[in-house]
N, C-alpha and C positions, 0 to 999 in steps of 0.2 A: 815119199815125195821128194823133189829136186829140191836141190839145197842153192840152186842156183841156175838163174834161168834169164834170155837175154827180154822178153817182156811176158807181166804176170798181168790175169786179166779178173778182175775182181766181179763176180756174180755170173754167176753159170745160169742163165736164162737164154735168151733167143740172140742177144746182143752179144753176150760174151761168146758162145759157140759159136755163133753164125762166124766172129771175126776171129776166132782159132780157125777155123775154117778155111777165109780166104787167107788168110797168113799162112796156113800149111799148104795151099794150093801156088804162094806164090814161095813156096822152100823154105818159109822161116816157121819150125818146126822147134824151138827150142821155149817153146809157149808153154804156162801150166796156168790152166784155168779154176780160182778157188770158189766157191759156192761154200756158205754159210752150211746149207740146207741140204734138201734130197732134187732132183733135177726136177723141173716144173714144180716146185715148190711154190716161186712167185707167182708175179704179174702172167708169165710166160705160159703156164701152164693152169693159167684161170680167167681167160679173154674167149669170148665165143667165137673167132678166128677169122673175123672180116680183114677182108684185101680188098682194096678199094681204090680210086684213083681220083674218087670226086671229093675234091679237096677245094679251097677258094683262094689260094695262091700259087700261083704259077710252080714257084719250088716244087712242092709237096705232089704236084701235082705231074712235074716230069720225072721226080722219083717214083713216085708208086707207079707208072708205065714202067718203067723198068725193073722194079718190083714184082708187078706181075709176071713179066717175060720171065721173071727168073725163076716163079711158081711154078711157070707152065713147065717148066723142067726139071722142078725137083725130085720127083718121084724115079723118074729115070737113072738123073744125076746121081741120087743118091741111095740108090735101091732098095727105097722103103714108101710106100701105100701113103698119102697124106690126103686121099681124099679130097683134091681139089676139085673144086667144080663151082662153075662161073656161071651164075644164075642169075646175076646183076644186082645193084643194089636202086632200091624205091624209094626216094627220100618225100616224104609227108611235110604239106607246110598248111599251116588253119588259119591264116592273116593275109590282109593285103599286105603286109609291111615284108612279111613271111617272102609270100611270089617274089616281092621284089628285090628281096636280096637272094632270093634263087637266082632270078632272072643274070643277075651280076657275077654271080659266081660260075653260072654255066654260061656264061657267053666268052672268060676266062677257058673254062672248060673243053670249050669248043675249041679257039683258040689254040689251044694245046695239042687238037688233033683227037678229043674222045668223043666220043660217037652222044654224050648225053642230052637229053630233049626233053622240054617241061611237057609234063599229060597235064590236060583234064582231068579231073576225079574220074570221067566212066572212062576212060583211057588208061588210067590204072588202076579201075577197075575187069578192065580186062585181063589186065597181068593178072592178079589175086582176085580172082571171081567172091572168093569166099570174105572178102574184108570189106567192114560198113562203111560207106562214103561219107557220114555224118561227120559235115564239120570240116573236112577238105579243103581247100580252095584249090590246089593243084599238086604236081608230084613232078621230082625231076628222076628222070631213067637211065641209068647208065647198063646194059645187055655184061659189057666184059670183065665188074667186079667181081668177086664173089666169093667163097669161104674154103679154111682151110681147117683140118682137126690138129687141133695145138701141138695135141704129145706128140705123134711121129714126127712133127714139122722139129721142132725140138729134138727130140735123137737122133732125127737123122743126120744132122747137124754135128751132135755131139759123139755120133762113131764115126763117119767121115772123119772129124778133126784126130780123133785119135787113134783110128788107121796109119797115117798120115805123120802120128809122130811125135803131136800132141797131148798133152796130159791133161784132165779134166779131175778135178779134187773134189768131190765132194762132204758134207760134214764137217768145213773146213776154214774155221770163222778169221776172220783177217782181226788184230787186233792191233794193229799201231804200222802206217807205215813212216821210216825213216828217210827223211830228204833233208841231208846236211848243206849248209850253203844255199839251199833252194834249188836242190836236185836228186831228184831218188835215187836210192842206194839201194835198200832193203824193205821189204815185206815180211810183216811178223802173225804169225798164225796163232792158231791156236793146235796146231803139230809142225811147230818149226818155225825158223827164218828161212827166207829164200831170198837172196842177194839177185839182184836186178835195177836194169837203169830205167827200166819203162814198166809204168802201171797205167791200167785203162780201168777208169772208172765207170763199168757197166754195170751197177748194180742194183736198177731201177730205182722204186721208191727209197730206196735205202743209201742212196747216193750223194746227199746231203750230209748221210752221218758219215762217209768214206771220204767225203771230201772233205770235211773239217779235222781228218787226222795229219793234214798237212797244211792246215792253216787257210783254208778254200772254203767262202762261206757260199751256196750256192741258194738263188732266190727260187727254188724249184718244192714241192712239198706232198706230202702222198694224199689220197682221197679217195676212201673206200668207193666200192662198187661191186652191187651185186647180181650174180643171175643167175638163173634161173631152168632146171631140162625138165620136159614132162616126158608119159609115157610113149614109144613109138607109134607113131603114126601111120596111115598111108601115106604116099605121097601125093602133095599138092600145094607146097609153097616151094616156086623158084629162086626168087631175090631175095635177098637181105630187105625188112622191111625196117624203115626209121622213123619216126616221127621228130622234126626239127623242133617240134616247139614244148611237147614235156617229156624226149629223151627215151621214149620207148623205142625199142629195137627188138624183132625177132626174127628168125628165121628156120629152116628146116636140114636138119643133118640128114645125110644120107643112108644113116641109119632111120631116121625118121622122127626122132625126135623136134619136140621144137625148142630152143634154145633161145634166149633173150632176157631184156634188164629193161632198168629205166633209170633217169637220173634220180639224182636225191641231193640236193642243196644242202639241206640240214644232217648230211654224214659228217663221219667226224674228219677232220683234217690231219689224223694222226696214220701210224702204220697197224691198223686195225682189219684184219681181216675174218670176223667173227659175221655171222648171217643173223639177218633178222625177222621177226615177224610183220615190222612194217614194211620190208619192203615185199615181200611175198603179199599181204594186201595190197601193194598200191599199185605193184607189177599186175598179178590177177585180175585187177578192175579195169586196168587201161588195155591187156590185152584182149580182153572179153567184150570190151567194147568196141574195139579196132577189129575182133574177129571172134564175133558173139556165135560161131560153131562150134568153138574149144571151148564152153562152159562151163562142158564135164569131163573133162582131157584132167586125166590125173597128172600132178605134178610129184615127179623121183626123188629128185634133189635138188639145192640149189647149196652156191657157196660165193664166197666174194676174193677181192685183190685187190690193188691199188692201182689206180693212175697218179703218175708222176706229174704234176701239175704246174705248170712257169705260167707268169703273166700274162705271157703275151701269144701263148697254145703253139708256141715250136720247141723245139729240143735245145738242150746245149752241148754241144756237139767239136771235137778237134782236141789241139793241143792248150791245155788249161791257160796259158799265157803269165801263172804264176809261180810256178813251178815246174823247171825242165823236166821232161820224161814222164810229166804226169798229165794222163788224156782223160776227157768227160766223152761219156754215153749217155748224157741224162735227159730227163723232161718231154720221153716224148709222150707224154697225156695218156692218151687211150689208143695211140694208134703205131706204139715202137712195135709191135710185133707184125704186124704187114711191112712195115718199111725195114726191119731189120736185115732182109738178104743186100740191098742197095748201101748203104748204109758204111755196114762191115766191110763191105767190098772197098769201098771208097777210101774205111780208116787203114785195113789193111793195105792198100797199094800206097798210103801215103808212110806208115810205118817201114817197109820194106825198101822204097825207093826214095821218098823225099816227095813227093807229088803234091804240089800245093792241090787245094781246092775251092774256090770261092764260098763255099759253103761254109767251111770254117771263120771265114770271117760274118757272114749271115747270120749265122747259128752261133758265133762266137759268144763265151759269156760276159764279154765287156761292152755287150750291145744293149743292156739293161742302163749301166749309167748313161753311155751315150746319147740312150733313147731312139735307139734306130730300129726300129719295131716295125714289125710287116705280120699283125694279129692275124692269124690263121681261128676261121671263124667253122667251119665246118666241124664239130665235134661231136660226137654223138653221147650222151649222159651229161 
């Protein structure tokens, strides 16, 4: 491992590769990316892999358009199979109150240029023929979301970067970094120091303890979540399907399985990613009722991850503001892994060049005492 490197990227997930990535594409190549763990260990390599665009703030919402653009080419880009395929996503609402903050969010949506449109129940019931309309009151349709299989999306990531020039460390736990003065110096592992003036704090849920080793208390926090693969299917579910109002989500890989979760309030708020038996009952009851066909559809496996959780459901995101040389990738909930290709791009071109971004003061972490909050309500669990 380098003994010295001009910036270290702390959590080898989607965040940290994606931005050795665009860093080595814009020639800063002098990048060593350290991971705790084995790759797809976390959050990154345990999310059922919605890309999406129907989000209920403008941000979020012209990022993931460019997000997707960048899906539709990864497989090429990066010549590895990632299974994309945009099926759309079907968001489920069972209230007047439900429609009506659809209604708000996709007129926003629209606004932004995305094709999404409230159905009727038998209107999306057309979509999913096979799913009970019990309890509906309408559905919003976006046709250009739609899912991607986690791990190549993930390596592909991580050989690019290291093609390229990159070193990517796995098994490789950060245990103290040093910023004298209130400026990083060095990074201390657990196989080594590595002297550097810049650390990026991408290391999901665990990004609160990485940022307290330099004095950085971050109001962001983990919260399990579980899901769910049964046995292959034929095919017969196109979109992502979601229900807004108890947090079920499923949908169909192309290998055919059906893949999905549901929320759970009562998980622990710790960095727990152990499976359980409740949620395996509460997941089976609600999908069995949302698509009383899969009764008897064996279930494989199931395992869980964390969402990175902040107040107000945006990230914290840029240059930490308390510490030189020290950047946050944190808090993006349940949905850093779609927005990750946009993302990285952005912190890389500001690394490399100086490139303000208004984002950074949006997403900035001094926007919590300020109180300048713009709640991003579209979350799905």
């Amino acid at each position: 491992m380098k003994k010295k490197a001009d910036i270290v990227i702390v959590g080898g997930g989607i965040m940290g590769l994606a931005l050795a990535y665009y860093l080595a594409k814009r020639r800063q190549t002098d990048v060593v990316v350290v991971e705790k763990d084995y790759l797809c260990g976390g959050a990154s390599g345990r999310n059922g892999g919605g890309v999406r665009a129907q989000f209920a703030t403008e941000t979020n919402i012209r990022l993931m358009q460019e997000s997707i653009r960048l899906c539709r080419s990864f497989a090429q880009e990066m010549g590895i199979n990632v299974w994309f395929r945009q099926g759309g996503y079907l968001f489920l609402v069972r209230s007047k109150e439900g429609l009506e903050r659809l209604r708000k969010v996709v007129a926003v949506q629209n606004d932004c240029g995305l094709k999404t449109e409230i159905l009727a129940p038998e209107d999306a019931a057309a979509i999913v023929p096979e799913m009970s309309l019990e309890g509906i009151v309408a559905a919003a349709w976006n046709p250009d979301d739609g899912v991607v299989f986690p791990w190549p999306f993930l390596w592909g990531y991580a050989r690019a970067a290291q093609r390229m020039g990159a070193e990517v460390e796995t098994f490789t736990e950060v245990l103290g970094i040093d910023a004298p003065n209130g400026r990083i110096a060095r990074v201390r592992t657990s196989r080594g120091d590595i002297e550097t003036g810049v650390v990026v704090n991408a290391a999901g849920a665990w990004t609160p303890k990485i940022a307290k080793l330099v004095g950085i208390d971050l109001p962001n926090h983990p919260h399990r979540h579980e899901i769910m693969s049964t046995e292959p299917l034929k095919p017969f579910l196109q979109p992502l399907v979601a229900d807004l109002e108890n947090g079920l989500y499923f949908s169909q890989s192309l290998r055919g399985e059906i893949v999905g979760g549901i929320g759970d309030a009562t998980a622990p708020d710790e960095l727990d990613q152990r499976s359980s038996m409740r949620f395996m009952v509460r997941y089976a009851r609600a999908l069995v009722a949302r698509v009383p066909a899969l009764a008897r559809v064996k279930a494989l496996r199931q395992w869980a991850g964390c969402y990175d959780i902040t107040p107000d459901g945006n990230p914290i995101f840029g240059p930490s503001g308390g510490v030189e040389g020290f950047y946050l990738m944190a808090g993006f909930m349940g949905h850093g892994f779609m927005m990750a290709p946009v993302v990285s791009r952005i912190l890389a071109n500001h690394l490399v060049d100086g490139t303000d971004f208004d984002l950074f003061r949006r997403w900035g972490l001094d926007r919590f005492g300020k109180g300048e909050l713009a709640p991003e309500t579209m979350i799905i669990g």
